[in-house]
MIVEX-388598 format. One record per residue (C-alpha): x, y, z; chain; residue number from 1. Coordinates in steps of 0.1 Angstrom, whole numbers, plus 5000, padded with zeros to 4 digits. Layout:
   east   north     up   mol   seq
      X       Y      Z     A   NUM
...
END
This chain:
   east   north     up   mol   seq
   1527    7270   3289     A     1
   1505    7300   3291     A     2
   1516    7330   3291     A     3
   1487    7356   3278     A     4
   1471    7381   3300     A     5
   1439    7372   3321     A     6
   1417    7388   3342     A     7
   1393    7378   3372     A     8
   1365    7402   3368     A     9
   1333    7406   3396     A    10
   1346    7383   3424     A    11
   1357    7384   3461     A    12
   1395    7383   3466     A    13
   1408    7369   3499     A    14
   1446    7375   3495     A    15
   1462    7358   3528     A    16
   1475    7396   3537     A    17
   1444    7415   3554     A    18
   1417    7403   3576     A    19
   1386    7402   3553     A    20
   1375    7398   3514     A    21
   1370    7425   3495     A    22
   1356    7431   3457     A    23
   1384    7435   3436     A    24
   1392    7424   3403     A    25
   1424    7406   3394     A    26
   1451    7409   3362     A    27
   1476    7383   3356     A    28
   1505    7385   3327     A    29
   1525    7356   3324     A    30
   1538    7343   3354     A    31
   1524    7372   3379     A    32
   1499    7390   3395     A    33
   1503    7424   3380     A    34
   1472    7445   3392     A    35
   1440    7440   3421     A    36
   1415    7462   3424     A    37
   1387    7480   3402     A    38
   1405    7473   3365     A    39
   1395    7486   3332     A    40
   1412    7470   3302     A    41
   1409    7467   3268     A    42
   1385    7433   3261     A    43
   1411    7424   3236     A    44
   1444    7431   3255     A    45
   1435    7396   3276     A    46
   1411    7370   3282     A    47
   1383    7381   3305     A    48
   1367    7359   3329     A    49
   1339    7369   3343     A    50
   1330    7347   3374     A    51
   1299    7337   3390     A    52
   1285    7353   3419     A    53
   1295    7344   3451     A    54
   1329    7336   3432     A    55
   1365    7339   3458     A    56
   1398    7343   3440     A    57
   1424    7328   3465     A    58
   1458    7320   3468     A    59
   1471    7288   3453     A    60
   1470    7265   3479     A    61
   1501    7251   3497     A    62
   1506    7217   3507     A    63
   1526    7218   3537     A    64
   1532    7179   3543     A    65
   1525    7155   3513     A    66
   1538    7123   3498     A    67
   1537    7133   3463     A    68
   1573    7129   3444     A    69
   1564    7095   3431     A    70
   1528    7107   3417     A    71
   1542    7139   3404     A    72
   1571    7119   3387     A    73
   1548    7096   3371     A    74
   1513    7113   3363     A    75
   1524    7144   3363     A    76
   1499    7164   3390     A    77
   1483    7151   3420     A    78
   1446    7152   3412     A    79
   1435    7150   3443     A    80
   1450    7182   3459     A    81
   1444    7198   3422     A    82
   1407    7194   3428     A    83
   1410    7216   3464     A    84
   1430    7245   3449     A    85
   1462    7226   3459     A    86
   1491    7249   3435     A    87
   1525    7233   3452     A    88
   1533    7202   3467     A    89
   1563    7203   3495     A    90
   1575    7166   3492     A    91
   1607    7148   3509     A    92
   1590    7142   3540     A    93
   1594    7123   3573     A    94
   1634    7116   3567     A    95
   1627    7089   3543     A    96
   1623    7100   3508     A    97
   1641    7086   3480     A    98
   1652    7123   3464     A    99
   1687    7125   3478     A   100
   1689    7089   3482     A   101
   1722    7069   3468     A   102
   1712    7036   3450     A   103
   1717    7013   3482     A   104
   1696    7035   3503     A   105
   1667    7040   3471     A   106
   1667    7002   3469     A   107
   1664    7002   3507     A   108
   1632    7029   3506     A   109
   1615    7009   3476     A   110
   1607    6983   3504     A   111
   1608    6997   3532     A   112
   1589    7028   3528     A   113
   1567    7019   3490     A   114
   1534    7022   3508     A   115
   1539    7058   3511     A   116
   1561    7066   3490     A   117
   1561    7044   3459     A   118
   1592    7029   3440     A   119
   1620    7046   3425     A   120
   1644    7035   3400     A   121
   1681    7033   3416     A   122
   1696    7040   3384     A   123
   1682    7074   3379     A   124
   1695    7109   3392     A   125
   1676    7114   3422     A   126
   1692    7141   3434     A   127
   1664    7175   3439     A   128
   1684    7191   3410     A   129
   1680    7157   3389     A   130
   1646    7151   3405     A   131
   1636    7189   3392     A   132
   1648    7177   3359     A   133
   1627    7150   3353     A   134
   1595    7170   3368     A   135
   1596    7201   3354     A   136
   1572    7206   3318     A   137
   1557    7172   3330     A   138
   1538    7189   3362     A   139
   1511    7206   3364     A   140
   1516    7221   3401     A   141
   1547    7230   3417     A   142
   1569    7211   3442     A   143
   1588    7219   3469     A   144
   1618    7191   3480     A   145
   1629    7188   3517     A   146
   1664    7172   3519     A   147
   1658    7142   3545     A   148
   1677    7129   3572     A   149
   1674    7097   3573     A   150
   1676    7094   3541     A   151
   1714    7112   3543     A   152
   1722    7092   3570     A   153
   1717    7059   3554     A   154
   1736    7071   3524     A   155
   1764    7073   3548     A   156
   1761    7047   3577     A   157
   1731    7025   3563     A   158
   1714    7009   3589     A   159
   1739    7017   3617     A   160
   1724    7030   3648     A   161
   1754    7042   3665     A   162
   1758    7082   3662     A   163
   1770    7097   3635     A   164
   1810    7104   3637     A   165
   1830    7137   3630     A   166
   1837    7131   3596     A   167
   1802    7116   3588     A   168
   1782    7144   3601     A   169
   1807    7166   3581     A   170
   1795    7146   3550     A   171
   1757    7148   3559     A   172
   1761    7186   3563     A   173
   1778    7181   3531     A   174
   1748    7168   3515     A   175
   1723    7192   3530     A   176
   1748    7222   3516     A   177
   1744    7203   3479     A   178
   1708    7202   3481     A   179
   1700    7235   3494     A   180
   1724    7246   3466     A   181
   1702    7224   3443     A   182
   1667    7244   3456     A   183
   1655    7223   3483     A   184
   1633    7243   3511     A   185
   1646    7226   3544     A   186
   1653    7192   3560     A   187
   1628    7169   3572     A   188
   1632    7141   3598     A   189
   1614    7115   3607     A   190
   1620    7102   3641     A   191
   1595    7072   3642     A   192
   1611    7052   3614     A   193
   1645    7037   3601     A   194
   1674    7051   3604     A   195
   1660    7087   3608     A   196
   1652    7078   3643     A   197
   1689    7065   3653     A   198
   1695    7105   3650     A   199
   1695    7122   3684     A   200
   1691    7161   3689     A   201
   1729    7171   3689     A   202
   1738    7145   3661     A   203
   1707    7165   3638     A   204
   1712    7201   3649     A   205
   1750    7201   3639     A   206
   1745    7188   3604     A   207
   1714    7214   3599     A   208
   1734    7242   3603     A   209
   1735    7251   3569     A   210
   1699    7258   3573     A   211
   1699    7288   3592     A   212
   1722    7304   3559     A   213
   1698    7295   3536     A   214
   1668    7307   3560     A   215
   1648    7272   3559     A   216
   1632    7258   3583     A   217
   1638    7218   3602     A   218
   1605    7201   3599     A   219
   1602    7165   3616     A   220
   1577    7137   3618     A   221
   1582    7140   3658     A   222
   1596    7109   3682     A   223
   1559    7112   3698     A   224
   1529    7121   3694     A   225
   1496    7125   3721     A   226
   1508    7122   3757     A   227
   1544    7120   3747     A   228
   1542    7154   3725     A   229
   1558    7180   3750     A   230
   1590    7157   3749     A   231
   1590    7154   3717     A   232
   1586    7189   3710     A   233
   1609    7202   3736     A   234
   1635    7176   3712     A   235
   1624    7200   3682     A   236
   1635    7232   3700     A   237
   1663    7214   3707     A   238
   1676    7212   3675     A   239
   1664    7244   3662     A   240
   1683    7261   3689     A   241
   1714    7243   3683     A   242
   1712    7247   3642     A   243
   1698    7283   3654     A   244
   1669    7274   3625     A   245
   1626    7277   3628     A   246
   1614    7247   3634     A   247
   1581    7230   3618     A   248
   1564    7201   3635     A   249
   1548    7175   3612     A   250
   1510    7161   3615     A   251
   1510    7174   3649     A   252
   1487    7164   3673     A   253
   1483    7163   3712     A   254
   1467    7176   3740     A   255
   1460    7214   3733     A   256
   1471    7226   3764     A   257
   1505    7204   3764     A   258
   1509    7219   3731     A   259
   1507    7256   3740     A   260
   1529    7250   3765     A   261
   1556    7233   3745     A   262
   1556    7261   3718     A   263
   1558    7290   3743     A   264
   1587    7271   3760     A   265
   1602    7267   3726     A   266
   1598    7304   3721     A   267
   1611    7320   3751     A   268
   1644    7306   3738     A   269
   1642    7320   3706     A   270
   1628    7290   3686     A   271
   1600    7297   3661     A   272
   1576    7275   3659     A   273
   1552    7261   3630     A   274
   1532    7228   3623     A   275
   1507    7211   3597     A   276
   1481    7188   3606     A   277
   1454    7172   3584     A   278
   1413    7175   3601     A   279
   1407    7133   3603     A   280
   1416    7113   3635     A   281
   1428    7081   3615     A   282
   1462    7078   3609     A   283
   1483    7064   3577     A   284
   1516    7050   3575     A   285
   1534    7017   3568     A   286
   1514    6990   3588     A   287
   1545    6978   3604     A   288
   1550    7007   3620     A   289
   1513    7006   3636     A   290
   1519    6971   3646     A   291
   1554    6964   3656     A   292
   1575    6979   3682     A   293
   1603    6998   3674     A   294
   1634    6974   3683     A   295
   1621    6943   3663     A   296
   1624    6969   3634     A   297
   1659    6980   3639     A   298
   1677    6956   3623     A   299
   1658    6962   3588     A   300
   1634    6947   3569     A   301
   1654    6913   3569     A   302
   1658    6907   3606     A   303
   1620    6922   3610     A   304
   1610    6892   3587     A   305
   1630    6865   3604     A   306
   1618    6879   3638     A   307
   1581    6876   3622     A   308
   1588    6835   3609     A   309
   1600    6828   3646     A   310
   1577    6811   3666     A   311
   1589    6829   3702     A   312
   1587    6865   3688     A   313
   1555    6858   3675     A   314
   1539    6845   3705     A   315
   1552    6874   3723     A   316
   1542    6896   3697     A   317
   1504    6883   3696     A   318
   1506    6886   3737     A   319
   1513    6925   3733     A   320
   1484    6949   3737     A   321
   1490    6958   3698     A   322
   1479    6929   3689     A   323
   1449    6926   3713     A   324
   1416    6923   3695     A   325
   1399    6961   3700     A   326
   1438    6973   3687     A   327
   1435    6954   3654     A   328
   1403    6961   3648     A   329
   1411    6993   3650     A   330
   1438    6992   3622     A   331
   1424    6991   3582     A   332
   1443    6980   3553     A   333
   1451    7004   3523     A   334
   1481    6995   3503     A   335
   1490    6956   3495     A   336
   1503    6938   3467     A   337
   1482    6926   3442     A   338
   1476    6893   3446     A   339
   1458    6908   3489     A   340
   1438    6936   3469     A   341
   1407    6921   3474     A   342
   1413    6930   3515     A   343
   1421    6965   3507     A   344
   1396    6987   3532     A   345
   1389    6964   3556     A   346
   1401    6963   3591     A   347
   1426    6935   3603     A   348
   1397    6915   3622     A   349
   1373    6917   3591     A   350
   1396    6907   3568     A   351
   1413    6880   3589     A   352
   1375    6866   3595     A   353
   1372    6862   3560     A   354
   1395    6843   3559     A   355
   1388    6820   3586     A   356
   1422    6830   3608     A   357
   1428    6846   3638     A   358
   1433    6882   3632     A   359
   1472    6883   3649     A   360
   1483    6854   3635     A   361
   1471    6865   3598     A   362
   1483    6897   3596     A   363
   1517    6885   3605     A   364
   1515    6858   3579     A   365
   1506    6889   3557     A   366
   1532    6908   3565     A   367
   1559    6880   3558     A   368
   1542    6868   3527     A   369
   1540    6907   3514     A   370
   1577    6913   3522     A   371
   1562    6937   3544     A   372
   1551    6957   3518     A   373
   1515    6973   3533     A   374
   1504    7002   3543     A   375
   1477    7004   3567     A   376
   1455    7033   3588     A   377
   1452    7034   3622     A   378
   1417    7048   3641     A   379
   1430    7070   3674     A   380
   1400    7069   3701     A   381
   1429    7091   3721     A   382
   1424    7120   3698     A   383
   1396    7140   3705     A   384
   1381    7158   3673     A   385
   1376    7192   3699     A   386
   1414    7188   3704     A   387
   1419    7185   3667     A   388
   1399    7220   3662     A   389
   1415    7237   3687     A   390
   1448    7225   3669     A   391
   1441    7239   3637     A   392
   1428    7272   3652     A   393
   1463    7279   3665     A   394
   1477    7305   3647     A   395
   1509    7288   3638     A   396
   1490    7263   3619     A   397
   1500    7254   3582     A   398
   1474    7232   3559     A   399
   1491    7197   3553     A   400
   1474    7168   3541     A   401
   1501    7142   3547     A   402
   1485    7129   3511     A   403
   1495    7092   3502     A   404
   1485    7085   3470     A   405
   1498    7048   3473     A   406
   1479    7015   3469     A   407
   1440    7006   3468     A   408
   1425    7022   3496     A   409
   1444    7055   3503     A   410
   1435    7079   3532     A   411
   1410    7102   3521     A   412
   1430    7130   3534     A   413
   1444    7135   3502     A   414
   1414    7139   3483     A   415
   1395    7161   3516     A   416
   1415    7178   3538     A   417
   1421    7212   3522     A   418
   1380    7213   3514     A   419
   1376    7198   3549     A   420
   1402    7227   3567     A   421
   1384    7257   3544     A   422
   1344    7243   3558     A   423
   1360    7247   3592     A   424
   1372    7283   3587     A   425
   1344    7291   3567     A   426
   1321    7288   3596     A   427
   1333    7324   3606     A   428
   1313    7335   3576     A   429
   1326    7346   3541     A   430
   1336    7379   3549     A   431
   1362    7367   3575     A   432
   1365    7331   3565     A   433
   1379    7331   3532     A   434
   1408    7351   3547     A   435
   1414    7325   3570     A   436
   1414    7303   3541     A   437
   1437    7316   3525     A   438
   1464    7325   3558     A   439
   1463    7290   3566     A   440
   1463    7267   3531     A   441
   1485    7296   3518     A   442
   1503    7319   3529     A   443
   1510    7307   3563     A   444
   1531    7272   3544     A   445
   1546    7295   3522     A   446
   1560    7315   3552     A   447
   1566    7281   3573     A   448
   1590    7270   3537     A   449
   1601    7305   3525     A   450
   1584    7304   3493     A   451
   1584    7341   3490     A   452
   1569    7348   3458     A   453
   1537    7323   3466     A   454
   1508    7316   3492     A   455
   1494    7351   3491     A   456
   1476    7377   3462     A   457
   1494    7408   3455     A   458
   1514    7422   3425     A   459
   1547    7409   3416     A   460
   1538    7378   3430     A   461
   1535    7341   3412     A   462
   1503    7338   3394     A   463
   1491    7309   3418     A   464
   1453    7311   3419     A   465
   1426    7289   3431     A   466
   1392    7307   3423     A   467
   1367    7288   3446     A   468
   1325    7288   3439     A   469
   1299    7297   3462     A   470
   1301    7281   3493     A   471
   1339    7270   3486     A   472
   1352    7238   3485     A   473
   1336    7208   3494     A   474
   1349    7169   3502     A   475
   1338    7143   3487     A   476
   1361    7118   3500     A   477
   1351    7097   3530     A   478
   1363    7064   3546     A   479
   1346    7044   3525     A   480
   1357    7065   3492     A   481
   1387    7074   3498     A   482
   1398    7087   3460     A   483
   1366    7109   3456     A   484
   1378    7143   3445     A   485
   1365    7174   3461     A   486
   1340    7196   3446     A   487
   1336    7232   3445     A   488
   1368    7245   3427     A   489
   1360    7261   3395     A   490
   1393    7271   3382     A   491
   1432    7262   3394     A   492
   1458    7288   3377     A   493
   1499    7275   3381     A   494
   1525    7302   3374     A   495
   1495    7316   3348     A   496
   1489    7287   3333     A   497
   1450    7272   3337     A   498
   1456    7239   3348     A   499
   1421    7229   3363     A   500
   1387    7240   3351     A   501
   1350    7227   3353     A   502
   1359    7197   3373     A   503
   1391    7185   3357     A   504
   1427    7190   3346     A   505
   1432    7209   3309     A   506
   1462    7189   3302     A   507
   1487    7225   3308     A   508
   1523    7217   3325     A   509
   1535    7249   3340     A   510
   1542    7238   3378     A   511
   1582    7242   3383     A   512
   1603    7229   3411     A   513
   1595    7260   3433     A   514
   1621    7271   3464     A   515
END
């Protein structure tokens, strides 16, 4: 790893602290900032890069919400949030990651939850201390592990939806204790899916209490989303009051006036509030979850399948408005196994059409003959793109890409949404936009996670720098190219290592599990 002294010379710093970029010059030894402002050094004391006009030296870029341990483990970066400025990764999300998992609940994830997460081995330590172990000097950014509730809860009741009893939510808090101990950030939930959803507000609150020790937050994939948000935040506070924790909502998105109203309810009893959302109205998940309903589902992935092969459920099934023709042609496929690539990208109808079928009846058939095994994305007429502005204008807003990296035809929010989030502030002009920037891709995740050595420019702290050109960064990735990276990042610096220059990665290692 890098370790030499380097300094930004003749550029614009926005640091995430003050309202506006100035002209300052920046010095980094090792692993930290150690000097901005006007600098005069010795040219041969350190490498001097001079950058281009127009230049902005920023904060490393945090990740609020992404689906990166499996990518990380096995490529060693995420290229896709590399190319935006994207310096640490905060993984473990929506309840259901296999870090933390025991063997029965990995081999559970690897098919319930591949298309977002990928596949783990069941042998290996997966614990965040063994999972640091087998990242760190192969990454090039940081991570950040959230501990996950459902995940905890099936290494402890499986499947069971019944609540959790005294001694097993002794256990769970158990767990939490062990990987807070071992450096994860807080616990995520994820109360859409299985079994993270079985978990009701007093049930989650009591085992989070060792959060509020440690000072991390509980973030959660909430129980609803659009017209059903204020319940589903009021849930939120719920637990954060009981655990006495901050809360963080995940890909949050609703009606802007519901929302404001949910968070200053949540405050007034002492809750604070945060949340990530990613600027694209499609969703991404696993496609059963777009298509089914939640109680065929409960049973796991076994009784989902018979339900599917039975001639009754599927009638009723294809009678539901899901599986009307405007709702599946609304839904896209993105991650199958190989032998369905070839439909990867296409809607349900288009693909079903191709293949002479009605489009209900042949995505069923897909999902039994994939072992259920596809991800999909879903296109929400309900959520207005002025809504989704206003959202990401709220102060409490942290950049989070929700990135799965998973299958053919991948979101493109992993690949765009820090370029897209920095062309929105950026609109405010340099001189103020940059700053906003770096509050919300930086510093305000690292607050949300309490990663306080990172997301902001100042001496002492981690030398995380993204130095963005002219104009600053700009997507490349669309709907139709999902995997394009971003342009308009010259230069990525991890824990002073140069990990990213002139378009692509150097090969450097230095991102550490980070908490």
């Amino acid at each position: 790893m890098a370790t030499e002294r380097m300094l930004f010379r003749g550029g614009l710093v926005a640091d995430g602290i003050g309202s506006r970029t100035r002209p300052a010059d920046v010095l980094i030894d090792g692993r930290s900032i150690t000097a901005i402002g006007d600098i005069d050094v010795a040219p041969e004391s350190c490498e001097v890069i001079d950058l281009a006009p127009g230049s902005v030296v920023c904060p490393g870029f945090i990740d609020a919400h992404a689906h990166a341990e499996g990518p990380l483990l096995e490529a060693g970066l995420v290229a896709g949030a590399l190319a935006q400025g994207v310096t640490t990764l905060v993984v473990g999300q929506d309840g259901e990651s296999w870090i933390g998992a025991d063997p029965g609940t990995v081999r559970y994830l690897n098919r319930y939850f591949a298309p977002v997460n990928g596949i783990a081995d069941p042998a290996a330590d997966l614990s965040v201390a063994g999972y640091g172990a087998a990242v760190v000097g192969r990454i090039a950014q940081n991570v950040a592990v959230l501990a996950s509730q459902g995940t905890i809860r099936c290494n402890l009741a499986g499947l069971a939806p019944e609540p959790l009893d005294a001694g097993q939510r002794a256990a769970a808090r158990a767990q939490l204790e062990r990987a807070l101990a071992d450096g994860a950030v807080g616990l995520s939930s994820g109360l859409d899916y299985l079994p993270s959803r079985f978990g009701q507000a007093d049930e989650i609150a009591e085992i989070a209490r060792p959060l509020a020790a440690a000072g991390r937050p509980y973030v959660s994939h909430l129980r609803d989303y659009g017209s059903g948000v204020t319940a589903a935040l009021a849930e939120l506070a719920a637990v954060g009051d009981g655990a006495d924790v901050r809360v963080h909502a995940s890909h949050l998105w609703g009606p802007p006036a519901d929302l404001a109203a949910a968070f200053g309810a949540a405050e007034a009893r002492g809750v604070a509030v945060s949340f990530d959302m990613y600027p694209y109205r499609m969703a991404s998940t696993i496609l059963a979850d777009l298509l089914l309903p939640a109680g065929l589902q409960s049973g796991g992935p076994d009784a989902t399948l018979a339900a599917l092969r039975d001639p009754a459920r599927r009638a009723d099934l294809l009678a539901g408005e899901r599986f009307s023709a405007a709702a599946l042609d609304r839904v896209f496929l993105g991650c199958l196994p190989e032998r369905f690539a070839g439909y990867a990208g296409l809607s349900i109808t288009a693909a079903a059409a191709g293949a002479g079928r009605s489009p209900g009846e042949w995505v069923l058939d897909l999902l039994v003959s994939a072992d259920l095994n596809v991800g999909g994305h879903l296109d929400r007429p309900e959520l207005d793109q002025r809504d989704l502005m206003a959202i990401i204008d709220d102060d409490r807003f942290c950049a989070g890409s929700d990135g799965i990296y998973q299958g053919q035809h991948p979101h493109p929010r992993g690949y765009g949404a820090f370029a897209e989030l920095a062309g929105h502030y950026l609109i405010d002009g340099p001189e103020t936009g940059y700053q906003r920037v770096a509050r919300h891709l930086a510093a305000a995740p690292a607050a949300a996670y309490g990663l306080r050595d990172r997301g902001r420019l100042a001496p002492g702290l981690a030398a995380d720098i993204c130095v963005l050109g002219a104009g600053g960064p700009v997507a490349r990735a669309s709907y139709e190219r999902p995997s394009e990276l971003a342009a308009g990042v010259d230069l990525v610096i991890v824990n002073g290592g140069v990990v990213w220059r002139d378009g692509r990665s150097t090969g450097a290692r230095p991102g550490r599990l980070v908490s």
